[in-house]
C-alpha positions as CSV (number, residue, x, y, z in Angstrom):
1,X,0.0,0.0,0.0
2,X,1.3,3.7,-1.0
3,X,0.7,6.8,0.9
4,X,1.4,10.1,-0.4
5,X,2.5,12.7,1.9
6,X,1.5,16.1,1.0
7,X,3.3,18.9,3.5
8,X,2.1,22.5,3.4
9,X,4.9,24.6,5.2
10,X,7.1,23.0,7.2
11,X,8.8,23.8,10.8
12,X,12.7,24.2,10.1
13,X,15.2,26.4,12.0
14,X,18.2,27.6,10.3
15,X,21.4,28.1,12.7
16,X,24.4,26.9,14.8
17,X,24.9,23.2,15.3
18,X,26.1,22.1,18.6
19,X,28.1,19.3,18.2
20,X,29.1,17.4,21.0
21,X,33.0,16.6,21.5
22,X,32.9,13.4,23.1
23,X,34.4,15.3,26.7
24,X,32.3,14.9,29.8
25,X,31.6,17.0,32.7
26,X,34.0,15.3,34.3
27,X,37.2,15.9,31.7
28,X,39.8,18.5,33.1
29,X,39.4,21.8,30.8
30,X,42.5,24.3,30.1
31,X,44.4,25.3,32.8
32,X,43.6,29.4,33.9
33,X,45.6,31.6,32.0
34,X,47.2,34.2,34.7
35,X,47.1,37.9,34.0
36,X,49.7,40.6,33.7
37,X,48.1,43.9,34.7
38,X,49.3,47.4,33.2
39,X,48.1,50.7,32.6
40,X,46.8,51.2,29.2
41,X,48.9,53.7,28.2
42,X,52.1,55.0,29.8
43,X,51.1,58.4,29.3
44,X,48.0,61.0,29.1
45,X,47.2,65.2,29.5
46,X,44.7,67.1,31.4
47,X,44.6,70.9,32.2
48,X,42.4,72.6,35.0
49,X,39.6,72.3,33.0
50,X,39.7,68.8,33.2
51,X,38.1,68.0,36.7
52,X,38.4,64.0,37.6
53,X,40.6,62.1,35.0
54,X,40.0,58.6,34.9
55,X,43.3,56.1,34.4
56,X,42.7,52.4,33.1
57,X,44.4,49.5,34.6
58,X,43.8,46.8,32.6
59,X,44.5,42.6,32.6
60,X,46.0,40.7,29.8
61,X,42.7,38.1,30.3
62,X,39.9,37.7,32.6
63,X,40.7,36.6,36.3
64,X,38.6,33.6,36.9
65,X,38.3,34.6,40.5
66,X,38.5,38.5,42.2
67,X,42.0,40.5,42.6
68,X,43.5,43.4,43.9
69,X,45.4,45.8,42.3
70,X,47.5,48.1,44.8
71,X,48.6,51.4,43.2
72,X,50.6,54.6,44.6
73,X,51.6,58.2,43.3
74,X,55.4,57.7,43.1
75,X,56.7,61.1,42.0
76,X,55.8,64.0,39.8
77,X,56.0,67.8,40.2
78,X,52.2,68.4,40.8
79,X,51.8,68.8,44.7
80,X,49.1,66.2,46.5
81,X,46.7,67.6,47.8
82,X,46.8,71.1,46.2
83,X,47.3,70.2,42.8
84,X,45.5,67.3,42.7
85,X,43.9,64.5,44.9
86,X,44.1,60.5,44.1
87,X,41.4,59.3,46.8
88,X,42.4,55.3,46.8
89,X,45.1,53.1,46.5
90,X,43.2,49.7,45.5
91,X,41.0,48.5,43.0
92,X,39.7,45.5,42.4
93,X,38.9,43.3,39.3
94,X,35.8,40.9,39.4
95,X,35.8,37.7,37.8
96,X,35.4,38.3,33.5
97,X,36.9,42.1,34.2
98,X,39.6,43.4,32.4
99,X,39.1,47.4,33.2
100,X,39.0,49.3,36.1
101,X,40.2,52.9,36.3
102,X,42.1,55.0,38.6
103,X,40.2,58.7,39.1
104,X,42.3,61.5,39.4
105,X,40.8,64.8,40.3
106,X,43.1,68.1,39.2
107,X,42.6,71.1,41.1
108,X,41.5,74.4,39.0
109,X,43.6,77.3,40.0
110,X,43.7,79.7,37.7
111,X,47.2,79.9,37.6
112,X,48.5,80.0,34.0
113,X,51.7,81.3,34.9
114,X,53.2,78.6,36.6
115,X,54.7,75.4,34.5
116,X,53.3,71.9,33.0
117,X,53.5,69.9,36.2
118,X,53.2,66.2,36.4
119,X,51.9,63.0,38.2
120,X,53.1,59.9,38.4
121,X,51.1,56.9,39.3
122,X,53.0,53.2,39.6
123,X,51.1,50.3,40.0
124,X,52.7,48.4,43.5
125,X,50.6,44.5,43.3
126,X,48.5,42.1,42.4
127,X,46.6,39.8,44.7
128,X,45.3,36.4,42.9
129,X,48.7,35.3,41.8
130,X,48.5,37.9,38.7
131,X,51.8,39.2,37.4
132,X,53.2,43.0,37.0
133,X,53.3,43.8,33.4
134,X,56.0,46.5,31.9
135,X,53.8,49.5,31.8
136,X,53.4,49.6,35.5
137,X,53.7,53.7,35.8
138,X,51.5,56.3,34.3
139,X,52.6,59.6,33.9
140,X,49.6,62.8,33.5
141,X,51.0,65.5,32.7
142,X,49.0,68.8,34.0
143,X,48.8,71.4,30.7
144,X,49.4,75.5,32.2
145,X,46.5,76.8,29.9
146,X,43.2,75.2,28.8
147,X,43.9,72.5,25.6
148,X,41.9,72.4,22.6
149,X,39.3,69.3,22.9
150,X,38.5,66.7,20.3
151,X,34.9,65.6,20.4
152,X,31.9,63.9,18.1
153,X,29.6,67.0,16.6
154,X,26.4,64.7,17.1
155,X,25.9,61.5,19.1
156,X,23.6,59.4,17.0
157,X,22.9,59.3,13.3
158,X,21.2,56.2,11.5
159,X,21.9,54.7,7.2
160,X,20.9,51.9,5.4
161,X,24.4,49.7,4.1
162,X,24.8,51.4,0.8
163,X,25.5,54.9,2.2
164,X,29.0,55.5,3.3
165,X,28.1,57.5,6.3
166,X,30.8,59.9,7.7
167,X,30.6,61.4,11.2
168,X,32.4,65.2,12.1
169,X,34.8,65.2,14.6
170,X,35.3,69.2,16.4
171,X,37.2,71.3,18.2
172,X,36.5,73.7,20.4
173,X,39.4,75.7,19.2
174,X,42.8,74.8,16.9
175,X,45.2,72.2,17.2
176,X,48.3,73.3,18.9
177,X,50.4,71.1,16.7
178,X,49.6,67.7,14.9
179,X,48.1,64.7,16.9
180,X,45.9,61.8,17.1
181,X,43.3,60.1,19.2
182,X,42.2,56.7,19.1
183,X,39.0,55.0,18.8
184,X,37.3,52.3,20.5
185,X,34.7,50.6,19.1
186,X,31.5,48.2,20.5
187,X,28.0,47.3,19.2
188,X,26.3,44.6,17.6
189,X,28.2,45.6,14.1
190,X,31.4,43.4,13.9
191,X,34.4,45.8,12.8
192,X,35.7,45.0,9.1
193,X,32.7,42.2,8.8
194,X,30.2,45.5,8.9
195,X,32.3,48.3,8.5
196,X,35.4,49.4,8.0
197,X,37.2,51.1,11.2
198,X,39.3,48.6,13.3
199,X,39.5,49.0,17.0
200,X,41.4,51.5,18.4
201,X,42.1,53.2,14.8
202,X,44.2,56.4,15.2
203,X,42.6,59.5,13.7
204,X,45.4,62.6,12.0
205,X,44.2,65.7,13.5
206,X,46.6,68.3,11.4
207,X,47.8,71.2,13.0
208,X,45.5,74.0,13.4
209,X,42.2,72.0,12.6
210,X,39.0,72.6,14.3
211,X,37.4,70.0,12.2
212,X,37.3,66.4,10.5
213,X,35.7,63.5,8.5
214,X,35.9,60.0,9.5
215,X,34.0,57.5,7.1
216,X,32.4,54.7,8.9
217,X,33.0,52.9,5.9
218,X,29.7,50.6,5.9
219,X,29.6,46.9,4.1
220,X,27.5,46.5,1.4
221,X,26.5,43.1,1.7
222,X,23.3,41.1,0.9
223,X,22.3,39.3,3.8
224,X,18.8,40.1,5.1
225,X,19.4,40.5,8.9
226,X,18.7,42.9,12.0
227,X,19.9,46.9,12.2
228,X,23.1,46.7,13.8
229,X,25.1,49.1,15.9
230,X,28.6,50.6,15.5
231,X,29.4,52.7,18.7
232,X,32.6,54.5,18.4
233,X,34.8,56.4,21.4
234,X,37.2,58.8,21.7
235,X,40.1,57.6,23.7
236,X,44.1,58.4,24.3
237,X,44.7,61.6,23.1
238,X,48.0,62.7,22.2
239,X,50.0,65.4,23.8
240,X,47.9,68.8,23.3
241,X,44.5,67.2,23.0
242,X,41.5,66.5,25.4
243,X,38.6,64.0,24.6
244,X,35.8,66.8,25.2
245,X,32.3,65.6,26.6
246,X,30.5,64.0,23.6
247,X,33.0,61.3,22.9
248,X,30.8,58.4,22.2
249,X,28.6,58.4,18.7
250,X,26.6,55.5,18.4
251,X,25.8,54.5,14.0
252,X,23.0,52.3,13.3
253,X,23.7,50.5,9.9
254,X,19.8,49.8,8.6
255,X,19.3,46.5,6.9
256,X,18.1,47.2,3.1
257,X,17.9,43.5,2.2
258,X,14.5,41.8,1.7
259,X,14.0,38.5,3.6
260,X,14.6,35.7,1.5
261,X,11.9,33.2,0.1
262,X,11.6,30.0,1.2
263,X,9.6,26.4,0.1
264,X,10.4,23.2,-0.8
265,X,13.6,21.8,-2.5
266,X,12.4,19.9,-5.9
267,X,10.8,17.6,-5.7
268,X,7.6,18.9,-4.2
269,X,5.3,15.8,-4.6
270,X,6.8,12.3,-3.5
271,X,5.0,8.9,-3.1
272,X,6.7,6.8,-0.8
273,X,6.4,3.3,0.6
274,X,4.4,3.0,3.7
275,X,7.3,0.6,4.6
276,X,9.9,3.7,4.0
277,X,10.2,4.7,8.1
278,X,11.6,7.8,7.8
279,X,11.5,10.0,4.5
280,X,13.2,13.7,4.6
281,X,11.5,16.9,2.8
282,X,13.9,19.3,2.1
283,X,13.2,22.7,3.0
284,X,15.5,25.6,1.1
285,X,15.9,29.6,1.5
286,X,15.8,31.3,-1.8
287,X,18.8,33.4,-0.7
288,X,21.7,33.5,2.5
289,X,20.2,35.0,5.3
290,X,21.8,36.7,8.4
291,X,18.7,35.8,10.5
292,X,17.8,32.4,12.3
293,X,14.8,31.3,10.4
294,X,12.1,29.7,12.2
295,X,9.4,28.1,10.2
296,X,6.1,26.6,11.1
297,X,4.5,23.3,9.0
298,X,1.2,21.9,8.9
299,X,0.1,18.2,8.0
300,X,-2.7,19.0,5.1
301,X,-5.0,16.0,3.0
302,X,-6.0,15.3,-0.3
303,X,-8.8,13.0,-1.4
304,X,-8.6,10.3,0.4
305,X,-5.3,9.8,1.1
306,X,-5.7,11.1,5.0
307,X,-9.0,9.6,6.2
308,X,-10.7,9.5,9.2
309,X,-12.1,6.3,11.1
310,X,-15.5,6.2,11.8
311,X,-16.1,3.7,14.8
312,X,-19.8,2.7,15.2
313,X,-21.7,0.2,17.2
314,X,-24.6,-1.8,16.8
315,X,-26.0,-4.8,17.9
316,X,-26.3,-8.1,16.0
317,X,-30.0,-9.3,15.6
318,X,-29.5,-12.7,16.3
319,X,-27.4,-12.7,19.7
320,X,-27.6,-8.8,20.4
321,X,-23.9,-9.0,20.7
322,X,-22.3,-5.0,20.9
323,X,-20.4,-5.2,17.5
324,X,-18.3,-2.0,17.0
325,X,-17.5,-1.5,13.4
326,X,-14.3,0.4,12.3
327,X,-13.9,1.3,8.5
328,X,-13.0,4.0,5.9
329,X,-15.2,6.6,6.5
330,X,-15.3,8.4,3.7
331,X,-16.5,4.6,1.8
332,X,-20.1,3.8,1.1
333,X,-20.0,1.7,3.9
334,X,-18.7,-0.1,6.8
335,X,-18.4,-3.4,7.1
336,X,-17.2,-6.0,9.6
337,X,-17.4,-10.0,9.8
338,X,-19.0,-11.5,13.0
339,X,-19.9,-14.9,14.3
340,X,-23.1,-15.5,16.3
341,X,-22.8,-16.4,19.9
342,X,-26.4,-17.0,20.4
343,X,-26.6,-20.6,18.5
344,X,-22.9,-21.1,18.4
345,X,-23.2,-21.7,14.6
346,X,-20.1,-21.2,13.1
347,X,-21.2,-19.3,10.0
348,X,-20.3,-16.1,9.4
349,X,-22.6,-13.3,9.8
350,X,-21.7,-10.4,7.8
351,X,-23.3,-7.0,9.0
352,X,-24.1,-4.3,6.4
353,X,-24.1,-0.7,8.2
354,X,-24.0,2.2,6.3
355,X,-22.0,5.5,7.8
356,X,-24.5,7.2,10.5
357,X,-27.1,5.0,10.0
358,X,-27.3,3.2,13.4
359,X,-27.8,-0.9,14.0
360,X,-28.7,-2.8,11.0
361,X,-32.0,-4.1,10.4
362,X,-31.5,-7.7,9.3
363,X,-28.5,-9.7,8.5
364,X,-27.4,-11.9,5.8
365,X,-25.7,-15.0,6.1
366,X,-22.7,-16.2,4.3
367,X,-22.5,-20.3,4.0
């Protein structure tokens, strides 16, 4: 006997597949990698317009468990206390962190006469077995007049992936001389995949320049998927330059690509074996897609190929025997072979119902 299946939509989702390795719970995993902690940079500027500075101390990788990080201001030509004020000595890393940062308040005094004066902060230990890097003092250097400062002109802006969106970096008033600052980047956009700025980038500002482009540099590709972010910040000035207030922009890249068609691989009608087990419908996308698709199938019937089975019941006129009958219900009728029990005669009774139409009047019997 055939059956042919007939599948309307069918439930299919496209994305990762977990494989499993073979290793159980039980199986010893890498040993933790232990981390060297440093500043970020050896260097950085303020000015008495700067109010609290903040330092990063960072880890080479994650601590799997808390440390301490001891630091201390070992020298400089600023005066604690009246030039500046460091209120701790400690911070501490949670397990997964990689960044803290030391805050540094400078002291406004008005005082543009006097010279650049300097800081010096030196990283002292590490608790949790983490090692002392080589950048392990920092070095602010206190500007005797107010610095020009390098900032984004707005904080948001939003284009679909064909436009090559560039955002304005200001300044409040010219470069002093030639310099850079660096940009860090996060979001749901991967750098280079989506875009084209790589993390950390360096961005020329000339000499004299209140003003700049960067391009984003968006990827034009064809994958229908979510609006993704790129969020971009100003970091590590050089020598001369401040990062002013507005120093994050966040870019949303707007998808422009239609979602892709699905339906069945060929071929689309199949008749199979009833025998077969297991048979495999092939479900494709008309086009790549950068979404997990999720798609829901239904079971549908033609003629009579998915029938239901009427069960009636009846009683037999010669030994009022309850005789349920169980045939194709969409036939002309149902029929089922019983034996009397009344006389015990072994002939075969054969019971003519039709669908609906409740216990038979009269039976027939087969010799």
């Amino acid at each position: 006997m055939l059956a042919r299946l007939h599948l309307g939509v069918v439930l299919l989702v496209l994305g990762a597949c977990n494989f499993h390795s073979g290793a159980t719970q039980s199986d010893a995993g890498p040993p933790a990698q232990i981390p060297n902690v440093d500043f970020e940079t050896a260097t950085s500027g303020a000015d008495e317009k700067s109010g609290t500075v903040m330092i990063p101390i960072v880890l080479s990788v994650a601590s799997e468990s808390a440390l301490d990080v001891t630091y201390s201001v070992t020298g400089g030509t600023a005066t604690p206390g009246s030039d500046f004020t460091v209120s701790s000595s400690l911070v501490t890393f949670g397990p997964g962190e990689t960044t803290k940062s030391i805050p540094v308040t400078i002291t406004d005094d008005t005082d543009e006469q006097e010279p650049n004066e300097t800081i010096e902060l030196g990283i002292v230990r590490a608790s949790g077995g983490a090692h002392l890097g080589t950048t392990t003092t920092h070095t602010i250097t206190i500007s005797n007049h107010i610095l020009p400062r390098v900032q984004f002109d707005i904080l948001t802006s939003t284009n679909p992936e064909p436009t090559q969106t560039m955002v304005m970096l200001t300044l409040d008033k010219p470069a002093e001389s030639a310099g850079t600052v660096a940009i860090a980047l996060s979001g749901s956009a991967t750098p280079v995949v989506d875009y084209a700025i790589t993390n950390n980038q360096l961005v020329n500002i000339p000499q004299g320049s209140m003003g700049l482009m960067v391009p984003i540099g968006e990827v034009n590709d064809a994958l229908n998927e979510d609006d993704e972010t790129a969020i971009l910040m100003l970091k590590n000035p050089s020598p001369g330059l401040l990062v002013g207030t507005k120093n994050i922009h966040t870019h949303t890249i707007a998808n422009d690509d239609p979602a892709p068609t699905i339906g069945f691989a060929a071929p689309v009608t199949r008749t199979v074996d009833e025998g077969v087990g297991t048979t495999t419908l092939t479900v494709a996308l008309g086009a790549p897609s950068g979404k997990t698709i999720t798609v829901t199938y239904v079971e549908t019937t033609k003629g009579h190929i998915k029938e239901e089975k009427a069960k009636q019941e009846h009683l037999c006129p010669g030994c009022q025997t309850k005789i349920e009958t169980q045939g194709v219900g969409k036939a002309a009728k149902d029929e089922v072979v019983h034996v009397c029990n009344k006389c015990g005669s072994k002939d075969v009774m054969c019971c003519v119902l039709k669908k609906g139409s409740g216990p038979t009047k009269g039976m027939e019997e087969k010799k």
